[in-house]
C-alpha positions as CSV (number, residue, x, y, z in Angstrom):
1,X,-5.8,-38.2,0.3
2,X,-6.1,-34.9,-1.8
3,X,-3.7,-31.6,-1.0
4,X,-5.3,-28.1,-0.7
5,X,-2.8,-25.8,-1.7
6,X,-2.7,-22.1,0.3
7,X,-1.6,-20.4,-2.7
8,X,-3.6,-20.4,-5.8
9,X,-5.0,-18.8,-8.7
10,X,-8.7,-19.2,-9.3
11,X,-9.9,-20.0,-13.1
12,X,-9.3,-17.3,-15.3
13,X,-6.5,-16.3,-13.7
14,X,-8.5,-12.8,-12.6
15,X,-7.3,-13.4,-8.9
16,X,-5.0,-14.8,-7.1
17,X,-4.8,-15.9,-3.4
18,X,-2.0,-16.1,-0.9
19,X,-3.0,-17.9,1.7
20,X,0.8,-18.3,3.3
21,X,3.6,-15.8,3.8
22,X,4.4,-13.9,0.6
23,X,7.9,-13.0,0.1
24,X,9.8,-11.1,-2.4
25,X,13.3,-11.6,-2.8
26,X,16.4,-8.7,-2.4
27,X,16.7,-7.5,-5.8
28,X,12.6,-8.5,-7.2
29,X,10.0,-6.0,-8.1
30,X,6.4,-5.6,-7.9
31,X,4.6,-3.5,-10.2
32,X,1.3,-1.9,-10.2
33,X,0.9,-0.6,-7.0
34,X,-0.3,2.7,-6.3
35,X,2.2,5.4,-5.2
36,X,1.1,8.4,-2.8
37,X,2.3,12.1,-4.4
38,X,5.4,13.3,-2.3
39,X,5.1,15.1,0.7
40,X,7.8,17.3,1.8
41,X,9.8,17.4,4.7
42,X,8.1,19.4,7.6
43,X,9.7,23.0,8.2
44,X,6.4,23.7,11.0
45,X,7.9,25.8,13.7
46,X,4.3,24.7,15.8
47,X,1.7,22.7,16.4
48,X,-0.8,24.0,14.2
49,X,1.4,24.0,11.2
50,X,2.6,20.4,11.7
51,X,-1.3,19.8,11.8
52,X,-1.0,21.0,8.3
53,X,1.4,18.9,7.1
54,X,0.1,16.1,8.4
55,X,-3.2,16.2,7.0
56,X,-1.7,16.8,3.8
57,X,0.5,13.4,3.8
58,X,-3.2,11.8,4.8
59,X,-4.6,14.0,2.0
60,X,-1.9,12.3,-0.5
61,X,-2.2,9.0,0.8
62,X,-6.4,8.7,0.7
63,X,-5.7,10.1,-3.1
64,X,-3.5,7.3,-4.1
65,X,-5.8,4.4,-2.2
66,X,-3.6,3.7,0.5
67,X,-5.7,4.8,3.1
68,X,-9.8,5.2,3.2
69,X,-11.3,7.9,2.8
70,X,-13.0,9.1,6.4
């Protein structure tokens, strides 16, 4: 009988797989993700300015990765 284990790390150690639930404890960190720039708080006063904001906070998140690009 041999075990397949869900999580792993290939040789090399260039990638590794999570093929269960990944959980990171109260009080743990990850590093190395990418952060989006800040986007402000809304002040529109109507539709077509809260258009602008909006596509900015897509803007800022397609820049930092965390969304494709259309």
């Amino acid at each position: 009988m041999s075990y397949n284990s869900k999580n792993y790390t290939e040789q090399g150690g260039e990638k590794t797989v999570i093929g269960g639930t990944l959980e990171i404890a109260e009080g743990a960190s990850v590093t190395g993700l990418p952060v989006a720039a800040n986007q402000v708080n809304s002040t529109a006063t109507d539709a077509a300015g809260l258009v602008t904001d909006f596509n900015a906070l897509l803007a800022k998140l397609k820049a930092a990765g965390l969304m494709t690009d259309d």
